[in-house]
Backbone as CSV, one residue per row, in Angstrom:
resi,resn,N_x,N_y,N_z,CA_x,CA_y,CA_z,C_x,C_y,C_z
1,UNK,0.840,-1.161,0.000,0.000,0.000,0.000,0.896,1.238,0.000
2,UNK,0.578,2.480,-0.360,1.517,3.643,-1.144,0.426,4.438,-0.875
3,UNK,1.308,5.811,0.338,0.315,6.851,0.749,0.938,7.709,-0.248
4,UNK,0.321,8.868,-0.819,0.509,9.708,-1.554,-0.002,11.031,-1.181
5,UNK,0.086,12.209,-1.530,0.065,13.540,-1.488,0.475,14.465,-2.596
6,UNK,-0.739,15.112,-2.843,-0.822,15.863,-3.941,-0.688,16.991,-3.758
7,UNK,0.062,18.332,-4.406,-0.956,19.763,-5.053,-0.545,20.101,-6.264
8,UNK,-1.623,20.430,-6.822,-2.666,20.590,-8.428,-2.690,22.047,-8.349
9,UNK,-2.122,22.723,-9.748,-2.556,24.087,-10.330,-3.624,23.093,-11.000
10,UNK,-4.637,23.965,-11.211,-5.936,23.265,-12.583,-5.815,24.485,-13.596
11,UNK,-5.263,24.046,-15.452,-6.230,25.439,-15.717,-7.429,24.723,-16.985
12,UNK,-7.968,25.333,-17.029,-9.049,24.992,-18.014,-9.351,26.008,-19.558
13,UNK,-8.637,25.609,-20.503,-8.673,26.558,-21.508,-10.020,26.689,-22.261
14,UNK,-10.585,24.899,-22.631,-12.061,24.921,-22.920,-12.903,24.064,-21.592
15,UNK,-14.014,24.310,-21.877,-15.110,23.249,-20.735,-14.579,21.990,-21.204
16,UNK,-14.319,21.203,-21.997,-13.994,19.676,-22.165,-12.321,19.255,-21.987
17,UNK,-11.839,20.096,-21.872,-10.371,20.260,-20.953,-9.804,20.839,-19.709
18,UNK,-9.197,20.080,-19.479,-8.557,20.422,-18.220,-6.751,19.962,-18.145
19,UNK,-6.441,21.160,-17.820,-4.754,20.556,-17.620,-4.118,21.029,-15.849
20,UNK,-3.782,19.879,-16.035,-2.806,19.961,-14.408,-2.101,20.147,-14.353
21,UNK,-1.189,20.618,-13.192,0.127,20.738,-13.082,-0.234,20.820,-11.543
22,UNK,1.293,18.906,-11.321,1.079,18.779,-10.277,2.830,18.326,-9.430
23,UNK,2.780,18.640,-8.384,3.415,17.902,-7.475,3.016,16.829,-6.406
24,UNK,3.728,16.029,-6.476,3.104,14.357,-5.290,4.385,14.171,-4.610
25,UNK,4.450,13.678,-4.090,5.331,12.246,-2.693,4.167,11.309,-2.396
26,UNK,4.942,10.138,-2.610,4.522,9.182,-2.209,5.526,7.910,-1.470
27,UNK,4.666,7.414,-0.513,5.962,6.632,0.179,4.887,5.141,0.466
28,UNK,5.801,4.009,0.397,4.980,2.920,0.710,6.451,2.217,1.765
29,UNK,5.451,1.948,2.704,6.244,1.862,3.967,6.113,0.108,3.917
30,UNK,7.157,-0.620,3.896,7.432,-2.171,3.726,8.054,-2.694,5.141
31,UNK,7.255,-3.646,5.543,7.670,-4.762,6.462,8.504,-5.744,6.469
32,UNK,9.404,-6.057,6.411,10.396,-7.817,6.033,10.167,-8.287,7.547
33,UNK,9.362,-9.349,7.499,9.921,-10.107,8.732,10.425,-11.283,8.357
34,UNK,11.588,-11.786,9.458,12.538,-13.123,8.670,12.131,-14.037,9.747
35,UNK,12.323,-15.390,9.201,12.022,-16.605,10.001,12.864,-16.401,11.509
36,UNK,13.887,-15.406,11.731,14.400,-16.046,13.020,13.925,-14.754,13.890
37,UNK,12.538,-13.927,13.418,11.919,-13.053,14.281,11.936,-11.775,13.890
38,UNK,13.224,-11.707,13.763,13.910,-10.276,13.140,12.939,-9.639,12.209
39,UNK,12.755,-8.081,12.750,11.782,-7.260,11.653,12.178,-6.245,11.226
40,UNK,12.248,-6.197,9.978,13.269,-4.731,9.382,11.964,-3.857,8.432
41,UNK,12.043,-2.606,8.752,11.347,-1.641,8.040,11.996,-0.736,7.091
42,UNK,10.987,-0.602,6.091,11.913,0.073,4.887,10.992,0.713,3.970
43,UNK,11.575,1.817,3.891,10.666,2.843,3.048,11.235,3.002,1.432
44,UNK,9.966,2.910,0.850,10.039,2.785,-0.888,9.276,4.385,-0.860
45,UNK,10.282,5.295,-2.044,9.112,6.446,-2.133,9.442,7.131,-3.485
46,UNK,8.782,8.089,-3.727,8.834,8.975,-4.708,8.746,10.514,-4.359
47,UNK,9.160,11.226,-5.339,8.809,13.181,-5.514,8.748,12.798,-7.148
48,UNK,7.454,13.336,-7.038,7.199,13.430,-8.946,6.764,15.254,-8.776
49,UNK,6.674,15.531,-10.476,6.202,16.732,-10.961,5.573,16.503,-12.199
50,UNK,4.725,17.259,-12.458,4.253,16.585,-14.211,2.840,17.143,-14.542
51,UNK,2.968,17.232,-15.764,1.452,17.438,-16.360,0.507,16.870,-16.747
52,UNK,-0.649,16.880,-16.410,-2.161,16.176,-16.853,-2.494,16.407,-17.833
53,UNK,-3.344,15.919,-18.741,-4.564,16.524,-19.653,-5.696,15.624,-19.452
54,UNK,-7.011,16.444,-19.061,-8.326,15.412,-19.239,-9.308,15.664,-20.084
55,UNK,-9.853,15.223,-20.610,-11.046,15.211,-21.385,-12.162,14.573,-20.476
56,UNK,-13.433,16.152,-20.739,-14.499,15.619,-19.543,-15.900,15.529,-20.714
57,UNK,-16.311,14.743,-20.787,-17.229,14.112,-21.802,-18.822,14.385,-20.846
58,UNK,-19.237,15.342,-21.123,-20.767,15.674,-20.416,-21.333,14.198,-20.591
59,UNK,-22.757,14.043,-19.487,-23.562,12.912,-19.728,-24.545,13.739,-19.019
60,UNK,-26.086,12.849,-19.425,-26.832,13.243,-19.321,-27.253,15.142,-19.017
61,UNK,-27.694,15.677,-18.015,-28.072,17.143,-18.547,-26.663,17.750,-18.739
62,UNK,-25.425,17.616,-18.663,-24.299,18.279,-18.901,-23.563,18.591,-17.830
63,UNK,-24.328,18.101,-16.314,-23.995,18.786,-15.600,-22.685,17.824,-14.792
64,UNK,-22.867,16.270,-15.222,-21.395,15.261,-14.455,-21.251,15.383,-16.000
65,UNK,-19.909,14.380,-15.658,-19.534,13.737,-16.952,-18.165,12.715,-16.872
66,UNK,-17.746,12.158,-18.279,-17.181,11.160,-18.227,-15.543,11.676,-17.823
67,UNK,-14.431,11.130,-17.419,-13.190,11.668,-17.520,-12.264,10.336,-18.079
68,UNK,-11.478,10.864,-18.953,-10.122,10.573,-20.071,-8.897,11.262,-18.918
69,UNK,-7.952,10.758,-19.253,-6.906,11.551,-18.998,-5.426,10.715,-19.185
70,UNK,-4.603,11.489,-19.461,-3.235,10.751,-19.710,-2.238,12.087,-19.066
71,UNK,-1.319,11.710,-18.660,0.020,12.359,-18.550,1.727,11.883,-18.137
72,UNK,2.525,13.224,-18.142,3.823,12.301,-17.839,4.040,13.475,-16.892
73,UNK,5.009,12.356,-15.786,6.038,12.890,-14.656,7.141,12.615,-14.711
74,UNK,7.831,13.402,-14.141,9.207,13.470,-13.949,9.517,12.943,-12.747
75,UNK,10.148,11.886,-12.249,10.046,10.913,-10.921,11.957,10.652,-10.251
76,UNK,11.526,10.824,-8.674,12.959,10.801,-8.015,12.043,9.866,-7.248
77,UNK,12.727,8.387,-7.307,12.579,7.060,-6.688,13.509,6.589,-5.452
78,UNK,13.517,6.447,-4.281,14.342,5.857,-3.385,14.586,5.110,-3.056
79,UNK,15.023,4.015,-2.397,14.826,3.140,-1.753,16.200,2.567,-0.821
80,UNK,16.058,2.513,0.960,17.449,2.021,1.288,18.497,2.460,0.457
81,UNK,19.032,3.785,-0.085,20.381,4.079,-0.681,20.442,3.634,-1.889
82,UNK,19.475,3.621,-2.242,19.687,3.457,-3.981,18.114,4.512,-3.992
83,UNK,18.768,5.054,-5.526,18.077,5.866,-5.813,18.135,6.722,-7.593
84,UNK,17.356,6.593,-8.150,16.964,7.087,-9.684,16.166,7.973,-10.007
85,UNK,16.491,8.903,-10.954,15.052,9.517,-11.875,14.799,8.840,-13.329
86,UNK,13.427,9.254,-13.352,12.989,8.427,-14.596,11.923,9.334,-15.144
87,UNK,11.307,9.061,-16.130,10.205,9.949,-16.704,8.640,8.342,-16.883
88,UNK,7.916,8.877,-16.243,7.079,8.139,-16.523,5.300,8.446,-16.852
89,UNK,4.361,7.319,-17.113,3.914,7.654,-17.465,2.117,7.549,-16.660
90,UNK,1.340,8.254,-16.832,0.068,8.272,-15.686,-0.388,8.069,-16.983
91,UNK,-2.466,6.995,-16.287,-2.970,6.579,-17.985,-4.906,6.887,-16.672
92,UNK,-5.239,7.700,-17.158,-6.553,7.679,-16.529,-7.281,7.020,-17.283
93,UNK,-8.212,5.663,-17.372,-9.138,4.958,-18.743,-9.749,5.376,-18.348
94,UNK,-10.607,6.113,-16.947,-11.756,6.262,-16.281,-12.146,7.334,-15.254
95,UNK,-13.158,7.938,-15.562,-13.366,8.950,-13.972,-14.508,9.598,-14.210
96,UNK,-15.358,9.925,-13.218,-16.441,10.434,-13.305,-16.376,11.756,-12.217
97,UNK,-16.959,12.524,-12.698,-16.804,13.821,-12.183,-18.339,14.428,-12.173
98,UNK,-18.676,15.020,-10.995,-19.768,15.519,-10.565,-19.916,16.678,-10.392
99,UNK,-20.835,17.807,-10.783,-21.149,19.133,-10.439,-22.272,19.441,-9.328
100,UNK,-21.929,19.749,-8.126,-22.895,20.605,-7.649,-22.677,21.828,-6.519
101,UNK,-23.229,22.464,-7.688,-23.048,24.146,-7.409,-21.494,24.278,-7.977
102,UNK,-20.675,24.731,-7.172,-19.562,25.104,-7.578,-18.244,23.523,-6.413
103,UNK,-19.037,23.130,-6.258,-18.407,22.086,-5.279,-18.114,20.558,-6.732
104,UNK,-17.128,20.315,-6.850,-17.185,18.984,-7.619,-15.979,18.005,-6.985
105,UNK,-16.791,16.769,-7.324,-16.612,16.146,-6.483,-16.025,14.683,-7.844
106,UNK,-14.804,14.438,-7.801,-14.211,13.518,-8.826,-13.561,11.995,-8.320
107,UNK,-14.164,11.292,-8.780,-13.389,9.584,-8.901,-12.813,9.155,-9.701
108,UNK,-11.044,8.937,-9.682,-10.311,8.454,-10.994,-10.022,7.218,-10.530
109,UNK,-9.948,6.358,-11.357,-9.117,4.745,-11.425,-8.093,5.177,-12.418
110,UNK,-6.575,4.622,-12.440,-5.749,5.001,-13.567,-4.799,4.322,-12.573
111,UNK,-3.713,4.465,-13.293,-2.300,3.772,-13.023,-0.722,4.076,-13.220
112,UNK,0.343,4.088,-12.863,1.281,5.235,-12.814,2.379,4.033,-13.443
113,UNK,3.026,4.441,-14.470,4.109,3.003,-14.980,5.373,4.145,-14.929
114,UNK,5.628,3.450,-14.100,7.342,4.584,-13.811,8.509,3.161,-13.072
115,UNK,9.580,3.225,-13.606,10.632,1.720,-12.947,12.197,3.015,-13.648
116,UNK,12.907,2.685,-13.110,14.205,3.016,-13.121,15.409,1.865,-12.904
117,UNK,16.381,1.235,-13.660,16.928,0.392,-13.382,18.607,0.955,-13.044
118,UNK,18.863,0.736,-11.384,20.019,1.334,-10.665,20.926,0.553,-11.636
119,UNK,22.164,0.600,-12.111,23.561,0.408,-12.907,24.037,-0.140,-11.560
120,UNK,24.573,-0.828,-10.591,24.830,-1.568,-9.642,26.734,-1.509,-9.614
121,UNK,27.304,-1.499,-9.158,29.119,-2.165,-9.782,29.003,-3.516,-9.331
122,UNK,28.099,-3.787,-8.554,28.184,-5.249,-8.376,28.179,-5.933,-9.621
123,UNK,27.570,-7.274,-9.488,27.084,-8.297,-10.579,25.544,-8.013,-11.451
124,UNK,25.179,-7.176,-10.319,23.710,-7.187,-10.748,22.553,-6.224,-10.735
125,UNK,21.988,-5.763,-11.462,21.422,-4.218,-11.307,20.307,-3.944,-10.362
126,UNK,19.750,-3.200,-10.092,18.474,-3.039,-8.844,17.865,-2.301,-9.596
127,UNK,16.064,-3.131,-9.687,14.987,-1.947,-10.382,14.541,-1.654,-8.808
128,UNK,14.387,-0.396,-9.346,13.099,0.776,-8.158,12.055,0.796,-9.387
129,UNK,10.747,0.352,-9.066,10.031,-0.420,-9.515,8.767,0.204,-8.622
130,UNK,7.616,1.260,-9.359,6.365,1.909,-8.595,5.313,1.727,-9.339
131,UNK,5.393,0.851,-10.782,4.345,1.159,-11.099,3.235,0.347,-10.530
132,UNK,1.390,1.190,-10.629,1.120,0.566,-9.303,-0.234,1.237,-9.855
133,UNK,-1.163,0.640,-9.855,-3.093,1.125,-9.718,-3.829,2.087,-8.423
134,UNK,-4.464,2.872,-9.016,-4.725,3.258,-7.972,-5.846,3.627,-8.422
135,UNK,-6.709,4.264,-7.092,-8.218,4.972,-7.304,-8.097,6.584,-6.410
136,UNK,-8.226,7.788,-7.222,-8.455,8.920,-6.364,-9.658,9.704,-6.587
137,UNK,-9.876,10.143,-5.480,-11.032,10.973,-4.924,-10.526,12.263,-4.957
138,UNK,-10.845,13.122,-5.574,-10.533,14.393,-5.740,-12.121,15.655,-5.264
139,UNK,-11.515,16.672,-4.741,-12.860,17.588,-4.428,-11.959,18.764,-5.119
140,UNK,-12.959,19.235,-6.027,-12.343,20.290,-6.464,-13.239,21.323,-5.856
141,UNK,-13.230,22.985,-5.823,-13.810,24.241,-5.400,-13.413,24.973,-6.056
């Protein structure tokens, strides 16, 4: 599981677009426990930056509608002393977005494909490895 944190400029050039510009961290906090008891904790995370575009497809009186969206970030990956940037990529297939009054209220499903593979001097290389599904709840004002 991978807590995340957002903030979003929104601008909107037409009503059926929308572009973001955002900053996140996200960190997913990992457990190892080993057969002889021993429990080691270890944090996997990210700092992204990057731009959105959505397409909001009215339904019925015009007032929700459907959401599209795709974009790319720019990603600093960590993990235990290894650490990469990469450019990756966000894919929204889905989201529904609600109007009322000036309060809207948005549900995305989409998914973030971002991996960086560390160059190691050892024998063997290390992926930092986030890509990962998710569902967000957004309130816009």
């Amino acid at each position: 599981m991978n807590e995340n944190i957002a903030a979003v400029v929104t601008y909107r050039p037409i009503k059926m677009l929308r572009i973001n510009l955002s900053a996140e961290a996200g960190i997913g906090p990992k457990l190892v426990r080993i057969n002889n008891g021993e429990t080691n904790y270890h944090n996997f995370g990210r700092y992204s930056g990057g731009l959105e575009a959505y397409l909001n497809v009215p339904i019925g009186s015009g007032r929700h509608s459907i959401l599209f969206g795709v974009g790319s970030f720019y990603h600093h990956l960590y993990f235990e002393g290894y650490s990469g940037n990469t450019i990756g990529i966000r894919v929204i297939p889905f989201g529904m977005s609600f109007s009322i009054g000036k309060f809207q209220p948005q549900i995305l499903l989409g998914g973030d494909l971002l991996s960086n593979v560390i160059d190691n001097s050892n024998d063997y290389d290390f992926e930092l490895n986030y890509n990962h599904g998710f569902i967000h709840i957004n309130l816009l004002f």
